[in-house]
N, C-alpha and C positions, 0 to 999 in steps of 0.2 A: 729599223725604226729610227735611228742615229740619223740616218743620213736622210729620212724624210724630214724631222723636225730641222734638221742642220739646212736643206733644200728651201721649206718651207719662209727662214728666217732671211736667206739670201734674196730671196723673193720677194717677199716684204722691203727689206732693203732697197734693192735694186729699182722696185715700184715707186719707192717715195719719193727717188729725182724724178720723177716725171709729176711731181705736182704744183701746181701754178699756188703764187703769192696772189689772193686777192685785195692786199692792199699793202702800203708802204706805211711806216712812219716816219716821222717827221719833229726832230726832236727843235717845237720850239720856246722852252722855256727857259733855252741858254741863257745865262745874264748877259753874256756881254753883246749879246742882239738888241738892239732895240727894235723901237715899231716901227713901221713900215713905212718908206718914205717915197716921193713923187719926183720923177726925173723930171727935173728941168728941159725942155724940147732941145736946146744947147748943146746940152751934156747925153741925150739920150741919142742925137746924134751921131757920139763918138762911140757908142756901144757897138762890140765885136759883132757880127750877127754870128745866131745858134744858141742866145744867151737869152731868158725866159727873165722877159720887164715885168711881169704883174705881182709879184712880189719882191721888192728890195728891201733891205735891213740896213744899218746903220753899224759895224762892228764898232763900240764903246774904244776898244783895246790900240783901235789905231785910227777908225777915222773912215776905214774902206767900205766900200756898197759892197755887199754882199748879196748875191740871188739862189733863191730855192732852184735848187738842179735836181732833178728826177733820174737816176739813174736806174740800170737792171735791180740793182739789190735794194738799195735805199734811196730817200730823198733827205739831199744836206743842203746846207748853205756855203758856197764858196763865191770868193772875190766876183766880182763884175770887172771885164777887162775892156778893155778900149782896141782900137783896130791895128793900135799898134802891141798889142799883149799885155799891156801896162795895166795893171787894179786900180780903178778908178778910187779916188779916197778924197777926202772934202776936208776943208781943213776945217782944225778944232780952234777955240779963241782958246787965247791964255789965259 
């Protein structure tokens, strides 16, 4: 009886990787994100491609565009890079 219940628990286990994430979150109530801002045709020209335009952010913290990345586990916001790998960042006034 040990070793059904023991059997049974492995299986339940083992079952649960095989279940799909029906959705991601998306944590955007960071502060130091701001809202959403519009590439200049310019500068959206020097975007890396593989990198998702429809959402940019503004990081407070330094200045960088930031874009929602979709990845397997989660969806975050990391740097927006240029074709040469560089994070694209806009300057602040003093």
């Amino acid at each position: 009886m040990k070793n059904l219940v023991f059997l049974a628990g492995v299986a339940a286990f083992g079952l649960s990787a095989c279940v799909t994430p029906t959705g991601t979150a998306v944590n955007t109530s960071d502060p130091n994100l701001q809202g959403r801002v519009t590439l200049p045709p310019d500068v959206a020209a020097t975007v890396a491609p593989g990198q998702d335009t429809s959402d940019i952010r503004v990081d407070a913290r330094d200045g960088c565009l930031m874009y929602r990345h979709t990845g397997p586990v989660e969806t975050t916001y990391i740097p927006l890079r240029n074709n040469k790998g560089r994070a694209i960042c806009i300057k602040r006034e003093a």
